[in-house]
DOGUTI-16352 format. One record per residue (C-alpha): residue number from 1; residue in three letters; z, x, y. Coordinates in nm, 4 decimals, decimal comma, m for minus. Each point is the difference from the previous one (the first is absolute). Layout:
N
k|r|w|u|v
NUM|ALA|Z|X|Y .
...
# end
This chain:
266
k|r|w|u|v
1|UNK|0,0000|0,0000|0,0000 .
2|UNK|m0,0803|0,0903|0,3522 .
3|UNK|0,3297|m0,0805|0,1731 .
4|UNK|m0,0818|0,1330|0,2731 .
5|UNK|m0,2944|m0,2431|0,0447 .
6|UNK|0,2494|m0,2834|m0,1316 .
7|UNK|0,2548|0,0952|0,2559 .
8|UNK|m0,2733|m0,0192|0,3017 .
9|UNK|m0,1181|m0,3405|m0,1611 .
10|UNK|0,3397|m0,1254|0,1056 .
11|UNK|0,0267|0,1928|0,3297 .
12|UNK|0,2539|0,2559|m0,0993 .
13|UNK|0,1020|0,3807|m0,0652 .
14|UNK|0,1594|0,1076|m0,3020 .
15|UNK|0,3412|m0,0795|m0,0049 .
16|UNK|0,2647|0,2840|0,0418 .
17|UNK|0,1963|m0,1496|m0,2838 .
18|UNK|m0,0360|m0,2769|m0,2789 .
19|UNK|0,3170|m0,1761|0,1796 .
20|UNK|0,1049|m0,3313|0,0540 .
21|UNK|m0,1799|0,0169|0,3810 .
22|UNK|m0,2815|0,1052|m0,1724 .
23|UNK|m0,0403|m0,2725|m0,2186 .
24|UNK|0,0197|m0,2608|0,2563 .
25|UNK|m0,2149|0,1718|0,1993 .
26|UNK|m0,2740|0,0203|m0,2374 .
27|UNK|0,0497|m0,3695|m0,1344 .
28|UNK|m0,0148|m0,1196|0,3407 .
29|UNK|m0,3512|0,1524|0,0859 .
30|UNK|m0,1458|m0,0798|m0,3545 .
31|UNK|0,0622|m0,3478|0,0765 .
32|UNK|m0,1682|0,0051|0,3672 .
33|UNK|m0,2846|0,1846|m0,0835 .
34|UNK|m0,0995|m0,0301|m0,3673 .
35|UNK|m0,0596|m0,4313|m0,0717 .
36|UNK|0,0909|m0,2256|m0,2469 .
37|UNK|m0,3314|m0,0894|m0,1027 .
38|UNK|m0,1646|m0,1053|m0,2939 .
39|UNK|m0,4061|0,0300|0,1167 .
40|UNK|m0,0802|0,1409|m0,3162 .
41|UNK|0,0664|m0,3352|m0,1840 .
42|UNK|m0,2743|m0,1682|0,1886 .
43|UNK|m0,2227|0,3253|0,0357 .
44|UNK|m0,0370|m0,0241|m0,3494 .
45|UNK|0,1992|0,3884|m0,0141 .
46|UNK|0,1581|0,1126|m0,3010 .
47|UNK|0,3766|0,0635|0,0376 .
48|UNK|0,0707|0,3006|m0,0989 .
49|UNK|0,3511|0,1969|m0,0644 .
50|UNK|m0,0923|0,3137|m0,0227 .
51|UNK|0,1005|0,2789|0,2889 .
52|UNK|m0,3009|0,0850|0,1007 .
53|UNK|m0,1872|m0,3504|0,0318 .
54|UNK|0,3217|m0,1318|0,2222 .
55|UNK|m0,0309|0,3151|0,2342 .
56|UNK|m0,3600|m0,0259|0,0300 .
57|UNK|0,0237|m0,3709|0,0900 .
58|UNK|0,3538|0,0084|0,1817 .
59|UNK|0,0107|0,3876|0,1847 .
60|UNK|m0,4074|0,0644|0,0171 .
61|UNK|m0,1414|m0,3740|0,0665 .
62|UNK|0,2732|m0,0728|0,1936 .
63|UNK|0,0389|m0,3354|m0,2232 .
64|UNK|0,3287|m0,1799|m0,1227 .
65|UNK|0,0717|m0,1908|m0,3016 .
66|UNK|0,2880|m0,1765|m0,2111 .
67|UNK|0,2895|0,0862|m0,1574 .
68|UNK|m0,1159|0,2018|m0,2538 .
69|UNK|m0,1810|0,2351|0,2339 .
70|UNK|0,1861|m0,0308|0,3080 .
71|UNK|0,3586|0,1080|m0,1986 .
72|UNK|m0,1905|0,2014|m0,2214 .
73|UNK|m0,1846|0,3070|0,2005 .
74|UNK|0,2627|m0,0628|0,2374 .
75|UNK|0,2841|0,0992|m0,3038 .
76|UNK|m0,2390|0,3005|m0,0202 .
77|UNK|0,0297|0,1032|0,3425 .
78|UNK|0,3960|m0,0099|0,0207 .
79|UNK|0,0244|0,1695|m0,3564 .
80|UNK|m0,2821|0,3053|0,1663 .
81|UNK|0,2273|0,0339|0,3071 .
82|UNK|0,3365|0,0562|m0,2037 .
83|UNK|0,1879|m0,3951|m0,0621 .
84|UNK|0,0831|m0,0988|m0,3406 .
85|UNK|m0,2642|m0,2769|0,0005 .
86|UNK|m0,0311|m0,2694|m0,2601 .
87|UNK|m0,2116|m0,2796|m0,0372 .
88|UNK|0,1823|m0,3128|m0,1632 .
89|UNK|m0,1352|m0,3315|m0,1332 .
90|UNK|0,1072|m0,3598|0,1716 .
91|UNK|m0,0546|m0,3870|m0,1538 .
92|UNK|m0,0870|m0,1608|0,3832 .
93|UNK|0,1940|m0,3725|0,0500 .
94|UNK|m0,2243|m0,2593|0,0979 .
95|UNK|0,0752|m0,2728|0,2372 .
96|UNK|0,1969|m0,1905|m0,2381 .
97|UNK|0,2600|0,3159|m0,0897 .
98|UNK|m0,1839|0,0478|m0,3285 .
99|UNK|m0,0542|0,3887|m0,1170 .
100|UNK|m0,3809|0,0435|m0,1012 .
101|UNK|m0,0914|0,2739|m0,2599 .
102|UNK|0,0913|0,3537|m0,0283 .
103|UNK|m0,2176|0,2905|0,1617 .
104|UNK|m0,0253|m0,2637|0,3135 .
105|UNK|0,0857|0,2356|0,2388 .
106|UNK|0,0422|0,3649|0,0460 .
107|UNK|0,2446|0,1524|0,2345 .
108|UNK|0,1339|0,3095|0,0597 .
109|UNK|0,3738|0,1781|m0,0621 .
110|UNK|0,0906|0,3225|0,1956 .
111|UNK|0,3616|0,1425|m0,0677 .
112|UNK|0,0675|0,2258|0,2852 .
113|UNK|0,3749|0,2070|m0,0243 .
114|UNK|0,1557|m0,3124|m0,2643 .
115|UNK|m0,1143|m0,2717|0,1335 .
116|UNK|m0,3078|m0,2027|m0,1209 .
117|UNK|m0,2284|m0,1621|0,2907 .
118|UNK|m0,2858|m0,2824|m0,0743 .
119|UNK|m0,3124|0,0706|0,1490 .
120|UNK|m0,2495|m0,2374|0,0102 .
121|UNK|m0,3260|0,0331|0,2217 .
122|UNK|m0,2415|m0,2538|m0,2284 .
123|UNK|0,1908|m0,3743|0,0561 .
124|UNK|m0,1913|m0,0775|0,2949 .
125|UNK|0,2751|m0,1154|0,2587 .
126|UNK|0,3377|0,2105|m0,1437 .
127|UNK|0,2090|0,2095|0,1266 .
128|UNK|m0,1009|0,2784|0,2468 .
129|UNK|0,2795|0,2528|m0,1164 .
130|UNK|0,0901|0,1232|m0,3420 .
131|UNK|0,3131|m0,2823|m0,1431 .
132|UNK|0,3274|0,1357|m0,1221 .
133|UNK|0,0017|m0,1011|m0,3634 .
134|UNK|0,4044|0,0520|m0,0518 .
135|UNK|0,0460|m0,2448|0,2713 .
136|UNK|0,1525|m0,3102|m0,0110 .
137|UNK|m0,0296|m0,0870|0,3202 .
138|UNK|m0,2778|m0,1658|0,1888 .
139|UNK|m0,2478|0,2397|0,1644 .
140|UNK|m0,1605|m0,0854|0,3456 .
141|UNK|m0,3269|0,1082|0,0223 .
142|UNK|m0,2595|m0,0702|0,2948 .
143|UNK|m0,1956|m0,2640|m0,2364 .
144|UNK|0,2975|m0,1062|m0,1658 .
145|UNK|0,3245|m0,0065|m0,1941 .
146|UNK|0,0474|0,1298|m0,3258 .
147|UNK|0,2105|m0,0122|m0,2714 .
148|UNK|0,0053|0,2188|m0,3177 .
149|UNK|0,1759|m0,2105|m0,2883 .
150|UNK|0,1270|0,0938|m0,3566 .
151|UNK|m0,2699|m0,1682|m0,2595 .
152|UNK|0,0464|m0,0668|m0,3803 .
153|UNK|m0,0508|0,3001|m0,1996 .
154|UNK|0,0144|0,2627|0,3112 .
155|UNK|m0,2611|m0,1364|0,1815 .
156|UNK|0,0419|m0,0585|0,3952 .
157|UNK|m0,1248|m0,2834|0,1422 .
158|UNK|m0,1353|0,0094|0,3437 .
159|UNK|0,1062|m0,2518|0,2755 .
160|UNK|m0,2184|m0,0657|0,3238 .
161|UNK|0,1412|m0,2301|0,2720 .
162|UNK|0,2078|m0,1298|m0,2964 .
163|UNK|m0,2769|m0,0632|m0,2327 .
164|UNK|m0,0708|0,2318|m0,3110 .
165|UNK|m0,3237|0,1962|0,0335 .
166|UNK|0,0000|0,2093|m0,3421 .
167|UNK|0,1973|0,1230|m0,2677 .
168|UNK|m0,0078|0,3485|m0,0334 .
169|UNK|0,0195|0,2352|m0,3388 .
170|UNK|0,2124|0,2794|0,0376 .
171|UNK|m0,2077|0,1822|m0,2741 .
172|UNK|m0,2114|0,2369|0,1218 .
173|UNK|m0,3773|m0,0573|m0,0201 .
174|UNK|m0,3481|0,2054|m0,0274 .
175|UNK|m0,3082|m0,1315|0,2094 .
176|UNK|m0,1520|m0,0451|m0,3150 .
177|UNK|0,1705|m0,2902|m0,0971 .
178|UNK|m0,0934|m0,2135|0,2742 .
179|UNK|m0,3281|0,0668|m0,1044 .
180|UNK|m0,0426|m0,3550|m0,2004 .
181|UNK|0,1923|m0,1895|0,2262 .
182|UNK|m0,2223|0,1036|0,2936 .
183|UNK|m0,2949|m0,1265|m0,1687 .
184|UNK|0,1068|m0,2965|m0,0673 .
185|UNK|0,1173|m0,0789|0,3824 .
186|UNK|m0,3020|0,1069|0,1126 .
187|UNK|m0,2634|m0,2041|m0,2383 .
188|UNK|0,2232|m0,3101|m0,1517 .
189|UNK|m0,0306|m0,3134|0,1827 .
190|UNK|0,3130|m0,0680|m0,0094 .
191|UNK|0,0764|0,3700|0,2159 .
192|UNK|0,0952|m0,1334|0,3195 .
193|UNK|m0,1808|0,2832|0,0814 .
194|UNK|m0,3320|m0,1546|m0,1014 .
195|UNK|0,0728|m0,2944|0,1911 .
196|UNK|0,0872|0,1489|0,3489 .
197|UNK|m0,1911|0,2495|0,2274 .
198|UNK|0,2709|0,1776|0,1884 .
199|UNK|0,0174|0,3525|0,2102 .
200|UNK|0,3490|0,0004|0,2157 .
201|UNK|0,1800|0,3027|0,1433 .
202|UNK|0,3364|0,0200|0,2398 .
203|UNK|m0,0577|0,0790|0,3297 .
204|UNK|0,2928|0,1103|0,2425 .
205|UNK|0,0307|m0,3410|0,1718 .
206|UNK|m0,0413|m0,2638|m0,3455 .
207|UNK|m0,3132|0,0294|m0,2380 .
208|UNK|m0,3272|m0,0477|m0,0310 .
209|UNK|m0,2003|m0,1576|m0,2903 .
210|UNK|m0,3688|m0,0873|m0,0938 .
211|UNK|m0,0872|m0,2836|m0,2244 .
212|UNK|m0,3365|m0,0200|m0,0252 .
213|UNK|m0,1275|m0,1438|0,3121 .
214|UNK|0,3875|m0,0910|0,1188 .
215|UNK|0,1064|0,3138|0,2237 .
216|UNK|0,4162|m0,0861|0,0450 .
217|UNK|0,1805|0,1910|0,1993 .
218|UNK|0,3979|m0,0250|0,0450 .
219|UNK|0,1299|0,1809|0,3682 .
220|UNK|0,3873|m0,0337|0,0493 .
221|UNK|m0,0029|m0,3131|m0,2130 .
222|UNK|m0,2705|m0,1640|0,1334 .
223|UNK|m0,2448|m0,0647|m0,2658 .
224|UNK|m0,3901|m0,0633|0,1469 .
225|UNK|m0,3149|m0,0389|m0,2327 .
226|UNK|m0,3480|m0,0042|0,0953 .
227|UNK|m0,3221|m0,0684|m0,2259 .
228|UNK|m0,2572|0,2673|0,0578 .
229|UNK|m0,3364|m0,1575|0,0298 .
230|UNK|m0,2034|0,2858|m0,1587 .
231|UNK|m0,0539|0,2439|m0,3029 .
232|UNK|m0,0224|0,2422|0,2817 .
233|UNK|0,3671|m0,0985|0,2085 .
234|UNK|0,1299|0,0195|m0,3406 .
235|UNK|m0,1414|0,3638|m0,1225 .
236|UNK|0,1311|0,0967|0,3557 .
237|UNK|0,3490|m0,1437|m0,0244 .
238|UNK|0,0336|0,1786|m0,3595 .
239|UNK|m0,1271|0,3045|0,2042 .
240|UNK|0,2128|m0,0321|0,3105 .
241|UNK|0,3358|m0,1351|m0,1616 .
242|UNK|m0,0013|0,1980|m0,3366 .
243|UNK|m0,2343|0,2880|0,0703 .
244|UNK|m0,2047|m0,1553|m0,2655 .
245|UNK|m0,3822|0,0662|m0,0075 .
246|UNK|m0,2359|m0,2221|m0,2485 .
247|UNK|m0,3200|m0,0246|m0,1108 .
248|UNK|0,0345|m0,3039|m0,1228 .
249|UNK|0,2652|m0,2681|0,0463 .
250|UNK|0,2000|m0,1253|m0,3017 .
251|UNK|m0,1186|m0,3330|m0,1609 .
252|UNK|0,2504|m0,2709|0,0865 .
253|UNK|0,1955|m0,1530|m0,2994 .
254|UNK|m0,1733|m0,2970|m0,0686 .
255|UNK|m0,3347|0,0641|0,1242 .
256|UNK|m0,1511|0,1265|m0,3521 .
257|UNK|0,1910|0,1395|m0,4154 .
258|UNK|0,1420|0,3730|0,0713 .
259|UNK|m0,1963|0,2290|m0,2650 .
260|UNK|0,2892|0,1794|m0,1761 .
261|UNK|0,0164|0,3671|0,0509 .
262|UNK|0,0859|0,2658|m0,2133 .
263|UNK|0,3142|0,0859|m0,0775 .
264|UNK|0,1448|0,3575|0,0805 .
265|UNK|0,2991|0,1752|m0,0652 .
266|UNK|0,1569|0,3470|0,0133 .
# end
C-alpha cells in the first residue's frame, strides 16, 4: 500500500504516533472525504475485497464504497501506520429491532495502551470519532449518542439515539470472509443495496447525500432537497460534492434487472 497516497487522499501527514489523537483524527477525515457510496451496484462493478482493487478504486479513483471496503482498506491503513487494527463482523437491526444475518457489517477494533476503541467509517451517518468499547456510558458524538451494550454470547450491541444499529462480534475477522456476504448485498434483490442509489458524506456543518436525482443536503439541522433536472447537474453534483468523476451514471434501481457480477475475494 501507498500510504502515503492514502494519507493525502484524506488530507493528512503521517501521524507522529498511532495514539488515541491519531485515531480520531484519521476517522474523522475518512469520513469527510472518502463517501459512503455504493455506485458500483448500479455500475454493474464487481465488488471486490482484495487490497489492491479497494485502493485502486478508493485512494487512486478517488471513489468510496460500503462497509466492506470502506472499513476494510481503511483497517489496512491504521494497521500500515502502527494501531492494532481489526476488522470485526456485525448482524445490522432493522427498523423493527430485529438482528439480520451474520457478516452484515464490518467494523473496525483498534486497542491503543488497554483499551479497545470501535471504529467505524462504512455506516453511512455514525459516529465521527472512534467509540470507547469498555464504556457504559452514553457517548455524545456530533451526529449522535451512543451506547455500547453487553450482547448474548460477548457480542456488543450498538445503540444510536437509543435505537440499536448492529451487533458486533468480538472475534476477529479476515477481509476474506466478507467476501460472500458482499456479493450477496450487492446482487440479491432483497440487498437494500440493490434497491437504493445512495452517495452521502459529512460535511463540517451536517451532511450531504445523493440519491439518484434527489441532491439532500442537511446545514445546522436544516434539511433542504432539490431534484436536479439533468444527467449533466447530476454527473456535476457527484463531481462537485464527492469529487466523483463518471463516465457514465449508475442505472437507477428500478429502471431495468442488475446483471450479476463476479464475485471476488482475497
Amino acid at each position: 500500500m501507498d500510504v502515503d497516497a492514502y494519507l493525502a487522499r484524506l488530507d493528512l501527514p503521517v501521524p507522529a504516533a498511532a495514539d488515541l489523537a491519531a485515531l480520531r483524527l484519521l476517522q474523522e477525515r475518512h469520513l469527510l472525504h472518502v463517501p459512503f457510496e455504493n455506485l458500483s451496484v448500479h455500475l454493474g462493478e464487481p465488488i471486490d475485497l482484495t487490497e489492491e482493487t479497494l485502493f485502486d478504486k478508493i485512494v487512486t479513483r478517488r471513489r468510496g464504497g460500503f462497509c466492506y471496503e470502506l472499513n476494510g482498506l481503511f483497517a489496512v491503513l491504521l494497521r500500515k501506520l502502527g494501531f492494532a487494527a481489526t476488522l470485526h463482523a456485525a448482524k445490522v437491526f432493522n427498523d423493527a429491532g430485529v438482528a439480520g444475518p451474520p457478516l452484515d457489517h464490518a467494523a473496525i477494533l483498534v486497542r491503543i495502551e488497554g483499551e479497545q476503541w470501535l471504529v467505524d467509517v462504512g455506516f453511512g451517518k455514525f459516529s465521527r470519532v472512534p467509540l470507547a468499547l469498555s464504556s457504559v456510558e452514553p457517548q455524545q458524538d456530533q451526529d449522535g449518542e451512543y451506547l455500547l451494550l453487553d450482547a448474548p454470547y460477548g457480542d456488543v450491541d450498538v445503540l444510536v439515539d437509543g435505537k440499536p444499529a448492529y451487533r458486533l462480534e468480538r472475534r476477529p475477522r479476515d477481509l476474506a470472509d466478507f467476501a460472500p456476504m458482499a456479493w450477496w448485498q450487492s446482487t440479491s434483490p432483497k440487498s437494500h443495496f440493490t434497491q437504493s442509489l445512495t452517495c452521502s458524506r459529512p460535511t463540517a456543518q451536517g451532511r450531504v447525500t445523493l440519491s439518484g436525482d434527489r441532491l439532500i443536503e442537511t446545514v445546522d439541522g436544516v434539511r433542504n432537497e432539490v431534484l436536479l433536472p439533468t444527467d449533466a447537474s447530476v454527473r456535476l453534483a457527484y463531481r462537485v460534492y464527492f469529487g466523483i468523476s463518471l463516465n457514465r451514471l449508475p442505472v437507477r434501481p428500478g429502471e431495468h434487472p442488475l446483471e450479476t457480477p463476479a464475485l471476488h475475494s482475497s
